[in-house]
C-alpha positions as CSV (number, residue, x, y, z in Angstrom):
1,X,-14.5,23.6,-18.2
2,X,-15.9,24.4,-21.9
3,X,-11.9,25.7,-23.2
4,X,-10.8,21.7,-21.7
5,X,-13.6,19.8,-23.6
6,X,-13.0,21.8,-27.4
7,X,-9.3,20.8,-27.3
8,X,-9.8,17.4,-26.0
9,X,-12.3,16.9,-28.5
10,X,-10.5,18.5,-30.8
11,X,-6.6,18.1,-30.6
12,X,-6.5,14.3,-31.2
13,X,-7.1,15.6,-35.1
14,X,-5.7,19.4,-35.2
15,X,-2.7,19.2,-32.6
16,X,-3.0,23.1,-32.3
17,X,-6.3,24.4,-30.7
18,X,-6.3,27.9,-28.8
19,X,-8.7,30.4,-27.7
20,X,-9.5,33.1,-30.0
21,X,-6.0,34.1,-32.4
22,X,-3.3,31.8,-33.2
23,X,0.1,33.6,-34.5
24,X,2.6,30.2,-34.6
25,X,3.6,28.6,-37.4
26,X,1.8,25.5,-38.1
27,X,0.0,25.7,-41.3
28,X,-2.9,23.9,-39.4
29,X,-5.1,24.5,-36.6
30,X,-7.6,25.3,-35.0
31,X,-9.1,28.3,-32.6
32,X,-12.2,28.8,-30.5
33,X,-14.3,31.4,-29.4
34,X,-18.0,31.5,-27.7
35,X,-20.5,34.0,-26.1
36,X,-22.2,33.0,-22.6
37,X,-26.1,33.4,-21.9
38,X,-27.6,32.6,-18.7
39,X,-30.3,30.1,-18.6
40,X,-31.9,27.5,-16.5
41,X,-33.7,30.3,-14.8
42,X,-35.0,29.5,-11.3
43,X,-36.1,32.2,-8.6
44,X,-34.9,34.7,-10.8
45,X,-31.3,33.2,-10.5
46,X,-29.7,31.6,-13.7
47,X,-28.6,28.2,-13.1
48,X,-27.0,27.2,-15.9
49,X,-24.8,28.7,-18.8
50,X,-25.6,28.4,-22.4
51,X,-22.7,28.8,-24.9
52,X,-22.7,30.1,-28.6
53,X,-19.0,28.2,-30.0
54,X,-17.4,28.5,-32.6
55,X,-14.5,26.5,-33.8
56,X,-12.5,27.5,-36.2
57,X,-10.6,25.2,-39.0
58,X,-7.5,26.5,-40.9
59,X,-5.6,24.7,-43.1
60,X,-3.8,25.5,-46.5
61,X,-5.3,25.4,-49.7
62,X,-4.2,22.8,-51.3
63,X,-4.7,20.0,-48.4
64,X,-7.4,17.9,-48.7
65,X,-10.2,18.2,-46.2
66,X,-11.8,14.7,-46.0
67,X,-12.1,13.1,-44.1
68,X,-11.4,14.7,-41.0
69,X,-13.7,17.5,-41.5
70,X,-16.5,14.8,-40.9
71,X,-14.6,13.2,-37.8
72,X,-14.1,16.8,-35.9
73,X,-17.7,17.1,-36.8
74,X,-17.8,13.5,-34.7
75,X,-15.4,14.4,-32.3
76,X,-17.5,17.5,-31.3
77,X,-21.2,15.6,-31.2
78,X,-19.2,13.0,-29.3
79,X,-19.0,15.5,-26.4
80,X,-21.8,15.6,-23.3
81,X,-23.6,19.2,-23.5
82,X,-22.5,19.8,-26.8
83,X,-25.2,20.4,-29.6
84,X,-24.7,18.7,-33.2
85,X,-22.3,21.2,-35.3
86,X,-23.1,23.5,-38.0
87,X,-20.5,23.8,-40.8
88,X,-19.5,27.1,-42.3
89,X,-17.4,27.0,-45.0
90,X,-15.6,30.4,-45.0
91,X,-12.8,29.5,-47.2
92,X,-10.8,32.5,-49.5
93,X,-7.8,32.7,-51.6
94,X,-5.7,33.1,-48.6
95,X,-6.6,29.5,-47.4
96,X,-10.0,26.8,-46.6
97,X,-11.4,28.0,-43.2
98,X,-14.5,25.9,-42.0
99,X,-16.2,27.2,-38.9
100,X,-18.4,24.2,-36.3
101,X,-20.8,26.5,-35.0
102,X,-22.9,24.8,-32.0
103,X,-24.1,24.9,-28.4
104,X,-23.0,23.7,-25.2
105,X,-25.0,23.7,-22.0
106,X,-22.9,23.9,-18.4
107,X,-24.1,24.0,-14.9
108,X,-21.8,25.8,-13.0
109,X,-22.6,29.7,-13.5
């Protein structure tokens, strides 16, 4: 399943990963969100699913973001069916906020 492979990818580095909105406490984490598109037409039947992700880095201001923003960029790669990450830095005053943007390919539709 897509949800187990982002946070075993990518809790060994952020210990808190969820699916779309985090409200706890920790002052780090981590949330996930993707679109699905059929693909791997065959007979006009999909047979696979393609998936937009996005996962989502927060983490205080003042913390320092190397190097582990380079190894969960290696922790995501090192997944099968993932696509190499993008990194969006979407940081504000509020706090640094890098978003992986990548694919991931899955047979079971």
């Amino acid at each position: 399943m897509l949800e187990d492979k982002i946070r075993a990818a990518v809790e060994p580095l952020v210990p808190v990963c969820v699916p779309d909105f985090y409200t706890g406490e920790a002052e780090e984490y981590c949330t996930f969100n993707y679109n699905e598109i059929p693909a791997g037409f065959g007979d006009n039947v999909p047979h696979q699913v393609r998936y937009l992700v996005q996962v989502h880095w927060f983490l205080p201001l003042k913390k320092r973001p190397h190097p582990k923003k380079k190894d969960l960029r290696r922790a995501l790669l090192a997944v099968r069916g993932f696509s190499a990450p993008e990194i969006v830095n979407a940081n504000d005053e509020q706090g640094q906020h890098y978003v992986y943007e990548f694919e991931a390919v899955d047979g079971e539709v």
